[in-house]
N, C-alpha and C positions, 0 to 999 in steps of 0.2 A: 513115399518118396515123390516129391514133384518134378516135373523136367517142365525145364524155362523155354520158351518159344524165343525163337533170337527176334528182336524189333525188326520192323523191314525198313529196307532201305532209305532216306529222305529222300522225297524228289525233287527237284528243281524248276519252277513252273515261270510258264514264261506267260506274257500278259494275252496270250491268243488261246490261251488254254493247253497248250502240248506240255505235259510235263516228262521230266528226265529224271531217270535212276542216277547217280553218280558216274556210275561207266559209261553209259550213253551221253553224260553233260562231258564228261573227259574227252569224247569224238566229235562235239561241233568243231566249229570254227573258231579259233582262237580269237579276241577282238583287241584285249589287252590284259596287262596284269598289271595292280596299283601294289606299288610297293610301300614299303613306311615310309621314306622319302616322298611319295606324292600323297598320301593319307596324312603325315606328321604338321603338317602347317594348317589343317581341319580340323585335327583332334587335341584333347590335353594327353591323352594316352594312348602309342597305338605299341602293340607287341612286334617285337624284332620278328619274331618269324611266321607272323601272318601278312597274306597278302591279298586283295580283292581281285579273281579272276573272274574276267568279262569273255563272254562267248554268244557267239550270232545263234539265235533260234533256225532250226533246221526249216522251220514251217513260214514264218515270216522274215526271219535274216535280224528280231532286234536286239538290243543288248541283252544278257541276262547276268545278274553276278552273284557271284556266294564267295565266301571265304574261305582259306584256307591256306594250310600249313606248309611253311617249304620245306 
């Protein structure tokens, strides 16, 4: 019998080097959130319920974004 190791977390790396687990990236500073209305006039395809959330780097304050699901 095998037992599967769970993957570990993605991090979220910001260009100074500090990277972030998803709970720790969930705790910055909120900078903004692109919703399909501001993504839909850039893309031929964007999904209704993704959104690009932008968050200030704890270490230097810059934007960082990742996607994700509302």
């Amino acid at each position: 019998m095998t037992t599967e190791t769970p993957a570990p977390a993605r991090a979220f790396h910001c260009r100074c080097g500090v990277a972030y687990v998803p709970a720790a990236f969930a705790r910055l500073e909120p900078v903004r959130v692109l919703d399909m209305a501001d993504i839909a006039p850039l893309v031929v395809r964007w999904p209704e319920d993704t959104v690009v959330d932008v968050r200030a780097c704890s270490g230097c304050a810059a934007p960082i974004a990742r996607l994700a699901r509302r």
